[in-house]
PATI-320444 format. One record per residue: residue in three letters; x, y, z of N, C-alpha, C in turn. Coordinates in steps of 0.1 Angstrom, whole numbers, m for minus. Layout:
N
NODE,residuo,n_u,n_v,n_w,ca_u,ca_v,ca_w,c_u,c_v,c_w
NODE,ALA,X,Y,Z,X,Y,Z,X,Y,Z
...
//
This chain:
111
NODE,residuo,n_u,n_v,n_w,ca_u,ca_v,ca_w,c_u,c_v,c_w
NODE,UNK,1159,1008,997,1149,1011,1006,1136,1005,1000
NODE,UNK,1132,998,1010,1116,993,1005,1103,1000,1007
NODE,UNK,1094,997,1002,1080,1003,1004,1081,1005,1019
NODE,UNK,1082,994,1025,1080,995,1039,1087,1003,1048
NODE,UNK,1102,1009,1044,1114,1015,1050,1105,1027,1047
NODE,UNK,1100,1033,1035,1094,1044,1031,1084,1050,1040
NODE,UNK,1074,1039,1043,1064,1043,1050,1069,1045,1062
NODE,UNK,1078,1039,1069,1084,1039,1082,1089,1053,1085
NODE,UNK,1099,1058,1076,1106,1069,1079,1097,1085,1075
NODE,UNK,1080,1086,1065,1075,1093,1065,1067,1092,1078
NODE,UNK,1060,1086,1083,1058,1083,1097,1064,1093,1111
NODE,UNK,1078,1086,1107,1085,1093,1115,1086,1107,1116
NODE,UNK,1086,1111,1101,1087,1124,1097,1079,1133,1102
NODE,UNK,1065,1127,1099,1052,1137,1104,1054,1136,1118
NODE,UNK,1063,1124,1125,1056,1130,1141,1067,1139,1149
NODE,UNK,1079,1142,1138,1089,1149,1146,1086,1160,1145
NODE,UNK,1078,1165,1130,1072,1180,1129,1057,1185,1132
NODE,UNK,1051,1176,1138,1038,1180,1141,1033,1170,1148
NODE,UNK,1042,1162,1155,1032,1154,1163,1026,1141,1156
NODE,UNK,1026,1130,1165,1018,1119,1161,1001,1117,1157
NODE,UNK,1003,1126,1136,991,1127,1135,985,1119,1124
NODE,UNK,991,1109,1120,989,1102,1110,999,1086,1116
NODE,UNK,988,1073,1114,993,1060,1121,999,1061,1110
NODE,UNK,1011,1047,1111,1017,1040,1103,1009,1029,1093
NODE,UNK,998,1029,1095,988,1023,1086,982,1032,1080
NODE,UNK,979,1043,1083,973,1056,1072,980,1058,1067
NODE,UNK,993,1060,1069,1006,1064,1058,1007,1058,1049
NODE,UNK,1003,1045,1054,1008,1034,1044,1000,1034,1031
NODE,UNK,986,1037,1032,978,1041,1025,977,1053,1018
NODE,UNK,985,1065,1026,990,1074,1019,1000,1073,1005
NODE,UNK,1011,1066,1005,1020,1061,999,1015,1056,986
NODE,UNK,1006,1046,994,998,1037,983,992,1043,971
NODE,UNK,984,1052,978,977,1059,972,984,1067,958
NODE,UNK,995,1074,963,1006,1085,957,1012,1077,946
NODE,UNK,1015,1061,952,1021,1054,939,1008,1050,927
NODE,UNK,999,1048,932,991,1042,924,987,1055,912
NODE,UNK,985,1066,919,984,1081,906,995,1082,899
NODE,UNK,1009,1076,906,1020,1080,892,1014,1068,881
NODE,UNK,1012,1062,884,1010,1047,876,1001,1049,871
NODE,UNK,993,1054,878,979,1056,868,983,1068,857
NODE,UNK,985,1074,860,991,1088,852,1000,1084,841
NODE,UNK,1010,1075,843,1021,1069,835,1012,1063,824
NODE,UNK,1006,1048,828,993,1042,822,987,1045,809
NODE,UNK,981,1065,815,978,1074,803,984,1083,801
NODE,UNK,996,1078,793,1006,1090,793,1008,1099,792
NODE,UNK,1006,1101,809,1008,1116,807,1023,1115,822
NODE,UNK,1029,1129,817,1039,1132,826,1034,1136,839
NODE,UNK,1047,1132,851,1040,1136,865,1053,1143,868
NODE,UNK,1055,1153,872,1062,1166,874,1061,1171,890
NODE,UNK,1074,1164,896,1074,1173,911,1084,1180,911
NODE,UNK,1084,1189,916,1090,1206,918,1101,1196,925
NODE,UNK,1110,1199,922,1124,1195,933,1128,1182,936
NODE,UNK,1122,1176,928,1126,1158,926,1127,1156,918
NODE,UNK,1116,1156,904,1123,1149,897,1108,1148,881
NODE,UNK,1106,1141,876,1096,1139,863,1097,1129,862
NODE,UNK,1083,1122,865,1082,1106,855,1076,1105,842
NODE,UNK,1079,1100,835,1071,1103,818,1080,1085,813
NODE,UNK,1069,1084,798,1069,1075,797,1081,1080,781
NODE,UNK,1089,1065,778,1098,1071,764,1093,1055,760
NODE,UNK,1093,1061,743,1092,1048,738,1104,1044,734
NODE,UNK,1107,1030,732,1120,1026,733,1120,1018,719
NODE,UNK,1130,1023,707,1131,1018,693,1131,1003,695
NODE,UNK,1130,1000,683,1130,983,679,1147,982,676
NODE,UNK,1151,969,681,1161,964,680,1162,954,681
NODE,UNK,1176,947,676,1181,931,673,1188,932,686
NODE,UNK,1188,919,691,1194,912,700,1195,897,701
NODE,UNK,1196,893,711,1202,870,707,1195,867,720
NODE,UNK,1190,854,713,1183,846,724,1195,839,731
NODE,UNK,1194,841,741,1204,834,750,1209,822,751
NODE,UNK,1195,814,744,1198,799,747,1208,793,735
NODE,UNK,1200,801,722,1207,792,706,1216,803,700
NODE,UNK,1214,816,708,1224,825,701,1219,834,687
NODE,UNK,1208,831,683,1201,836,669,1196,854,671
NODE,UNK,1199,856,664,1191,872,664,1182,875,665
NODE,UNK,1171,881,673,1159,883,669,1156,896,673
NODE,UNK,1142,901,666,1140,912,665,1133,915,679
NODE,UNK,1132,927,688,1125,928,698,1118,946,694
NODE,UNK,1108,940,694,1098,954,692,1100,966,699
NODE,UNK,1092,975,693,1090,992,702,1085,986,713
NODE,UNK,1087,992,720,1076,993,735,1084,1010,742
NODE,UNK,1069,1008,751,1066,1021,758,1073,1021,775
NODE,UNK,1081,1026,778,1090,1025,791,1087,1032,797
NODE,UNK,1085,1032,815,1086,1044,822,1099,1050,828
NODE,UNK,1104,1059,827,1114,1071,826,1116,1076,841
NODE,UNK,1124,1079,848,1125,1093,857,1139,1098,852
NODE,UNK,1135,1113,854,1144,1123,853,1146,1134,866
NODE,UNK,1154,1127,872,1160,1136,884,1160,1155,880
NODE,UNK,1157,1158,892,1153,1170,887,1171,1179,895
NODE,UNK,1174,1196,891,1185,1195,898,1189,1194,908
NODE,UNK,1177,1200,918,1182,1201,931,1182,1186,931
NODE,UNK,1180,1172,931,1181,1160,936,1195,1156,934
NODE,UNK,1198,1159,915,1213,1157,910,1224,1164,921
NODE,UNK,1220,1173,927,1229,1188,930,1232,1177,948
NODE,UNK,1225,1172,954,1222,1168,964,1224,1156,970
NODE,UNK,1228,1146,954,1233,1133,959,1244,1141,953
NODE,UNK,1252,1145,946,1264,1150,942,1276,1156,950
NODE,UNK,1267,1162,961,1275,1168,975,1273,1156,984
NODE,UNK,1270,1140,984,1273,1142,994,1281,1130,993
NODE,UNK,1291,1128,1003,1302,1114,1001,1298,1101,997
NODE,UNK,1301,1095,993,1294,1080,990,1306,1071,986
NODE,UNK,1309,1062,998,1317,1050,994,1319,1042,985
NODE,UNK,1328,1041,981,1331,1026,973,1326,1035,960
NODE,UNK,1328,1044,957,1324,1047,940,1337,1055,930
NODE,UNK,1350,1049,940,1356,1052,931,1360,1041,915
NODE,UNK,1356,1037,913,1354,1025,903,1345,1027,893
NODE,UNK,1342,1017,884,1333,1020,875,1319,1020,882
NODE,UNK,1307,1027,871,1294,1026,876,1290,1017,882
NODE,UNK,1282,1014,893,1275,1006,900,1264,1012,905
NODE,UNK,1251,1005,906,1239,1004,913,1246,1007,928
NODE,UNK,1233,1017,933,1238,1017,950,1224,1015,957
NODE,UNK,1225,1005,965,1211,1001,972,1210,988,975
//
């Protein structure tokens, strides 16, 4: 789902439960808006905590060895700071119930 699938289907959302009261260009700015505070929030790390979805927070990620692709040599790749989500349970609980194709196999990305 894209930004744009997102805005489309909150859109929709507001006008099935209350009527066409927000355009699809104010949403969109809505959205915008919403992403730019996790980010900003993330930024200065601090955690962002929604009731029923989920926590974004930032984890720092240890130093490790790995290989340049090209010559194969080891090199060191530093700490750095990552951004995280942690599904909250009703989200776990809610993709869990519901059927999903093709996953009988190893892990795979779905989207």
């Amino acid at each position: 789902m894209t930004k744009a699938d997102l805005v489309e289907q909150v859109t929709a959302a507001m006008a099935r439960t209350s009527g066409p009261l927000i355009s699809k260009k104010d949403c969109a700015r809505v959205v915008d808006a919403f992403l730019d505070a996790i980010k900003s929030a993330l930024k200065e790390q601090h955690n962002i905590e929604v009731r029923g979805f989920g926590t974004f927070k930032i984890r720092r990620r240890k130093t490790r060895m790995a290989r340049n692709p090209r010559t194969g040599e080891p090199v060191e790749v530093a700490a750095r700071p990552v951004p995280v989500f942690k599904p909250s349970k009703e989200l776990r609980a809610l993709v869990a119930d519901e059927p999903h194709e093709g996953l009988d196999g190893p892990e795979e990305e779905i989207g």
